[in-house]
C-alpha positions, -999 to +999 in steps of 0.1 A: +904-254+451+886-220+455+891-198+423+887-160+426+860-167+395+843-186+421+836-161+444+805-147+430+786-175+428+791-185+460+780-148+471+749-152+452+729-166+482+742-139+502+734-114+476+700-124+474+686-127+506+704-094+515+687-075+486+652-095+497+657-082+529+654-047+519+625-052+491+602-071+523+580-042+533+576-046+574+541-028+589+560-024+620+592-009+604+597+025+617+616+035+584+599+057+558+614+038+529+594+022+504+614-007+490+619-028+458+638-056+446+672-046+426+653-064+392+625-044+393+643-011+394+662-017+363+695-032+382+715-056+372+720-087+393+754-096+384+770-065+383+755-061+421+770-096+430+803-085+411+804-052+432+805-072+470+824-102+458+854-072+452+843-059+482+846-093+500+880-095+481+892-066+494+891-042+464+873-012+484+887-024+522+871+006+539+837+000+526+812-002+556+777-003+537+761+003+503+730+014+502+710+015+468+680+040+463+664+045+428+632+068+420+627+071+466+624+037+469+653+015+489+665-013+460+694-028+484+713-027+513+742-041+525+763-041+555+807-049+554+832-052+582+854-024+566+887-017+582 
């Protein structure tokens, strides 16, 4: 049985390649972003993977993306359905 508690573990994965999607730096990007991983700009790793397991619960339905910039560099980004 599937426990709410349980969610954001199983996010973690997720989470993580997400976030390590946006700290890869791509020389044929066409975006002016530098990037970083959330870690290395100070952010906290479980409070990120508490953040979209509620949004995967449905605690901010109309949430269509979160995008994360600290100091001009992109730390994370991450794409929802929304309603």
């Amino acid at each position: 049985m599937l426990r709410r508690r349980d969610i954001p573990a199983l996010l973690l994965p997720l989470i993580a390649i997400s976030c390590k999607r946006a700290a890869r730096t791509d020389p044929e990007s066409t975006t002016d972003w530098e990037t970083t991983r959330p870690d290395e700009a100070g952010f906290r790793t479980a409070e990120l993977q508490k953040l979209f397991a509620d949004i995967h619960a449905g605690q901010f339905p109309n949430t269509h993306a979160v995008l994360i910039e600290r100091d001009g560099r992109l730390v994370c980004e991450q794409y929802f359905a929304g309603s």
